[in-house]
N, C-alpha and C positions, 0 to 999 in steps of 0.2 A: 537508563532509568525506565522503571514498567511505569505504566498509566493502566486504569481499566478504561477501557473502551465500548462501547455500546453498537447495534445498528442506527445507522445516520448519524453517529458520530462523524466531523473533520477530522482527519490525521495529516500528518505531513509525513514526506519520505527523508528517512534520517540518513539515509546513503541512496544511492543509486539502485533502483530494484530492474533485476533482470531476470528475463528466461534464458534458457541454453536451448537451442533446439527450438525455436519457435515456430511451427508448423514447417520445421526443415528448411529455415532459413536461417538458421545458427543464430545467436544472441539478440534478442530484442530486449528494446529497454518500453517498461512500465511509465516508469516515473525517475524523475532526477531529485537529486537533494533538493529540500523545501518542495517540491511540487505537495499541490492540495489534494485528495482523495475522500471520499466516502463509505465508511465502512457498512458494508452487505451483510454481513455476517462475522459472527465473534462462534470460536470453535478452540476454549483456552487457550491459548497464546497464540492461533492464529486466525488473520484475520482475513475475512475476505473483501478488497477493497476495491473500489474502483475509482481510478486514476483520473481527475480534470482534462486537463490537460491529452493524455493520449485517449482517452476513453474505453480504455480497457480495463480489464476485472480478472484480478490476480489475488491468488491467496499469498498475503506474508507473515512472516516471525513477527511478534508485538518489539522486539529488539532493533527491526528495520524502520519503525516508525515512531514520530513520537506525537504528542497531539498539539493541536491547532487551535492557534492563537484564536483561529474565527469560530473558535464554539463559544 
């Protein structure tokens, strides 16, 4: 299901978001299902968010997240 999303918008992670190749250490994970996030940036359908939890800032698909009970 899409949501429009804003900057400083909460989103949650609706699956596990990961990189491949994370500065050449193969697979890092973002954020896990339900973790909280901040969206940095809206770029149609993706978002640039950054993670609670890990504190990192990864662009995702609007498909991998959905929004946050805490807005």
């Amino acid at each position: 299901m899409h949501f429009n999303a804003n900057k400083g918008d909460r989103v949650c992670a609706a699956s596990m978001i990961t990189e491949e190749n994370f500065m050449g250490r193969g697979r890092h994970v973002h954020a896990r299902q339900g973790d909280l996030g901040v969206v940095q940036k809206v770029d149609g359908e993706w978002l640039t968010v950054t993670w609670v939890l890990t504190g990192t800032t990864y662009d995702s698909h609007i498909s991998d997240l959905q929004a946050s009970q805490a807005n």
